[in-house]
N, C-alpha and C positions, 0 to 999 in steps of 0.2 A: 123227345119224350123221355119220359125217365128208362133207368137200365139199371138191372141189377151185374152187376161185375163180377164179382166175388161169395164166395161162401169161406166161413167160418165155425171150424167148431173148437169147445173149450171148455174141460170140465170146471165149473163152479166151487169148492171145495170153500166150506164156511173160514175155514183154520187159514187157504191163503189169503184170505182178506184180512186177517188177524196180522200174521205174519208181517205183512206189508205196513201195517195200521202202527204196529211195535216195532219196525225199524231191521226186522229180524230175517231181508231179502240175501241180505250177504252173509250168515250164518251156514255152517256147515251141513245142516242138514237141508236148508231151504235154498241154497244157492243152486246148485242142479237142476230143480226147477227152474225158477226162475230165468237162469241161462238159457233155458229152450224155449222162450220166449222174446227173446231180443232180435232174432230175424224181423219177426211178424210186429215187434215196432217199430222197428228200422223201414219196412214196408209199410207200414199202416202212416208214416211221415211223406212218403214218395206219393202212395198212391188211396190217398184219405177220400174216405166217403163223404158226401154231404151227409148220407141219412144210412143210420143202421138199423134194418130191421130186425132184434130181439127178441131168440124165444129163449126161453125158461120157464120153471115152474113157482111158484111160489110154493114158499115151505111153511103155510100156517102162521102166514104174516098180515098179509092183505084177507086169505079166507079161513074162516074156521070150516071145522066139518060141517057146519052146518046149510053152508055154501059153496058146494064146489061147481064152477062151472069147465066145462070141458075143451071151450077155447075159447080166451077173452082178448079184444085187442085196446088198449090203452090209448085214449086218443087226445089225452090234456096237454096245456100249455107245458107245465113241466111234471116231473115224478122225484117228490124228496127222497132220499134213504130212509128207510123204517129200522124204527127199535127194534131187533129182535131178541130182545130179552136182556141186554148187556149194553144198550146206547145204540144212536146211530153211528155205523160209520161216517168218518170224517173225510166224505168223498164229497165233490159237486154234487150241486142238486142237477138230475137230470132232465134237457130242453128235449120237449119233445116237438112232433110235426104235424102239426093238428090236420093241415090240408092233406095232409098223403095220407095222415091215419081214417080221415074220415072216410075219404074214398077208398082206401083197404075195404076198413067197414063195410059200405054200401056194395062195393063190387064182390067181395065175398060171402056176404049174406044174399044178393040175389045170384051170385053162382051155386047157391043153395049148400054154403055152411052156414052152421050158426052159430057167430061171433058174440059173447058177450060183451058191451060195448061199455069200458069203464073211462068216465071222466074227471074222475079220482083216484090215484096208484100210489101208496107207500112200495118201494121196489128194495126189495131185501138182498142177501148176498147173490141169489140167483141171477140178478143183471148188473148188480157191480162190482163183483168181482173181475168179471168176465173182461169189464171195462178196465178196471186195475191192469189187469197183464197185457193190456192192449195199450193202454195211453199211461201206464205208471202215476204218478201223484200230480196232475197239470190242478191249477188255480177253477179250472173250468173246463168241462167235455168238448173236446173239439170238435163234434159233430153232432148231430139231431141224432132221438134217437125214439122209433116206434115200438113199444113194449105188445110182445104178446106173450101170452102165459098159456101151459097148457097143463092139464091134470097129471100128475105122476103121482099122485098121495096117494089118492083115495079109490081102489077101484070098481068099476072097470075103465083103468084106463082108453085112451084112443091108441087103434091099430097102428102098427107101421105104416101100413097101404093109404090107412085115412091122413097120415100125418103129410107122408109122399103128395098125397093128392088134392092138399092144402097148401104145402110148396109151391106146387103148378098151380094153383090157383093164385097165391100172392102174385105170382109174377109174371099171369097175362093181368092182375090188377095194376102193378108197376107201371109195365106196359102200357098201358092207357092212360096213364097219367100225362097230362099236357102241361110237362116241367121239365127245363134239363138238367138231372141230377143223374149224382150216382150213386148209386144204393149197393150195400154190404147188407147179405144177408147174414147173420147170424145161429149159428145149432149150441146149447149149452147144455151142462149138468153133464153124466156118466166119471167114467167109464164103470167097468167095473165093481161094485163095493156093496155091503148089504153091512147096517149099522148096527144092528141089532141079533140079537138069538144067538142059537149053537153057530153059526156060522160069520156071524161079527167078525168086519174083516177081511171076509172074503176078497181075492183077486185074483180073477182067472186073465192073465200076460197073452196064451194063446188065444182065448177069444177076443181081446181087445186088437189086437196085432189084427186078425183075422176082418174084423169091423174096418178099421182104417184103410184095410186095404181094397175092402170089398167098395168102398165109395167110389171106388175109380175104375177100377178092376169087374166089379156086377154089382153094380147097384141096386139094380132090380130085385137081386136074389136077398137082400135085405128086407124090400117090402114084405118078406113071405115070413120072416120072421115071428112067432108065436109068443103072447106073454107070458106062455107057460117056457119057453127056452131061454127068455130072457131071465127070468127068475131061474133057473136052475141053473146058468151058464154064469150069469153076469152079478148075480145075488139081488135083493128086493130091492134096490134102489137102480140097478143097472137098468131098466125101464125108461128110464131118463133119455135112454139113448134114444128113443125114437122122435124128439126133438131134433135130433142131428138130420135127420131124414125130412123132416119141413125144408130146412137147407138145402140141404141135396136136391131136393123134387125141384127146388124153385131152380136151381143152376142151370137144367135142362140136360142134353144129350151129353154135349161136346166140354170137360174141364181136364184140367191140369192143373199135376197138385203139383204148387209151391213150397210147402215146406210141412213137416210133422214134427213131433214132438212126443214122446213119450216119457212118463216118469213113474215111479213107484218107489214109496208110496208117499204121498201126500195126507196126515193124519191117519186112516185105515184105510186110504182109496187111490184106485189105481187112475191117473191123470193125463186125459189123453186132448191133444189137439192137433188140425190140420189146418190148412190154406188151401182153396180148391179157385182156382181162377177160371171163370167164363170163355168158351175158347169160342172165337167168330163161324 
């Protein structure tokens, strides 16, 4: 049957898809970055997924305000790069899993979430960037990949606890899948940052430190997390994080982190990623 292995999380930052796009990885101010990335491709060459499940939020690419849905799963043959205002990126178009997405679908809407079920996805920097720091510039994505997006825009957001408890549901959905694959979950967007207002900028080091540690360290005590602490700790876009927690949920009891990465700052944002490996 299928198995999820691994979780991944990795903030999305519009500016490193640019970066990358213009040549500008080995630049002084972008190479620090980037260098805390090269384990997790070094790893992702050894121990590659067939299929990655991807969360992120769209940023008013694929939905206007006038459409938000609260958790949608992408179940088409592929998903282009969308314009977002400037061209599309000059990334692969992305191959998605249509057999594993539909049964996500199906198994998690009658576990009683509800899945908006899109079979048409332009996917903006929130899923390829994420792709960029993981597979660098390849002709073509070396692996399938399941898009799901969840609300960060618009609120009320979804809870930590509900996000946790959509993790565990992908992945007794996995689970039941009568395939042998291996599957990489993905957490994207955070840490840190708030774009706008008197506080534009924002990065609070100790709460992000705090978050990466608490994955492994109490998990649990993140579900409890309040979007009123997230917005005062983390700034109005640090909400994001609880995409990282779909991840998490799905991992189960037993992981070990691989590898982290911390950086600051990334355009105005504080940029955090882990490796959490599935322990038997």
């Amino acid at each position: 049957m299928a198995r999820i292995t691994a979780g991944v999380a990795a903030s999305h930052v519009p500016a490193i898809g640019a970066a990358i796009d213009r040549d500008q990885v080995g630049t002084e101010y972008w190479k620090p970055l980037f260098d805390g990335f090269g384990w997790t491709r070094d790893w992702m060459s050894e121990q590659r997924p067939d299929v990655v499940i991807l969360v992120y939020n769209d940023h008013a690419t694929e939905f206007s305000l006038d459409l938000i849905p609260t958790f949608a799963i992408g179940c088409a043959e592929t998903f282009a790069p969308a314009d977002e205002g400037f061209g599309a990126r000059p990334v692969p178009v992305v191959q998605g899993h249509p057999a594993l997405a539909w049964h996500l679908a199906e198994s998690l809407i009658l576990d009683e979430f509800d899945m908006t079920i899109l079979n048409k996805l332009g996917v903006d920097h929130g899923l390829t960037v994420p792709m960029s720091l993981m597979f660098g510039q390849p002709e073509t994505w070396p692996v399938k990949v399941i898009p799901v997006l969840v609300n960060a825009v618009q609120y009320p957001p979804p809870t930590g606890n509900r996000c946790w408890a959509l993790g565990e549901a992908i992945a007794r959905a996995v689970a039941s899948f009568d395939e042998d694959l291996n599957v990489q979950i993905w957490g994207t967007g955070g840490m840190s940052h708030q774009l706008q207002g008197p506080r534009a900028g924002l990065i609070n080091t100790p709460f992000d430190i705090a978050f990466l540690d608490r994955l492994t360290t109490d998990p649990h005590a993140l579900r409890k997390i309040p979007h009123l602490e997230y917005l005062r700790e983390a700034g109005s876009e640090g909400i994001e994080l609880v995409m990282w927690l779909i991840m998490r949920g799905a991992l189960g009891a037993g992981v070990k982190e691989l590898h982290r990465h911390y950086h600051v700052p990334a355009s105005n944002t504080a940029v955090g990623h882990i490796v959490l490996a599935v322990e038997p």
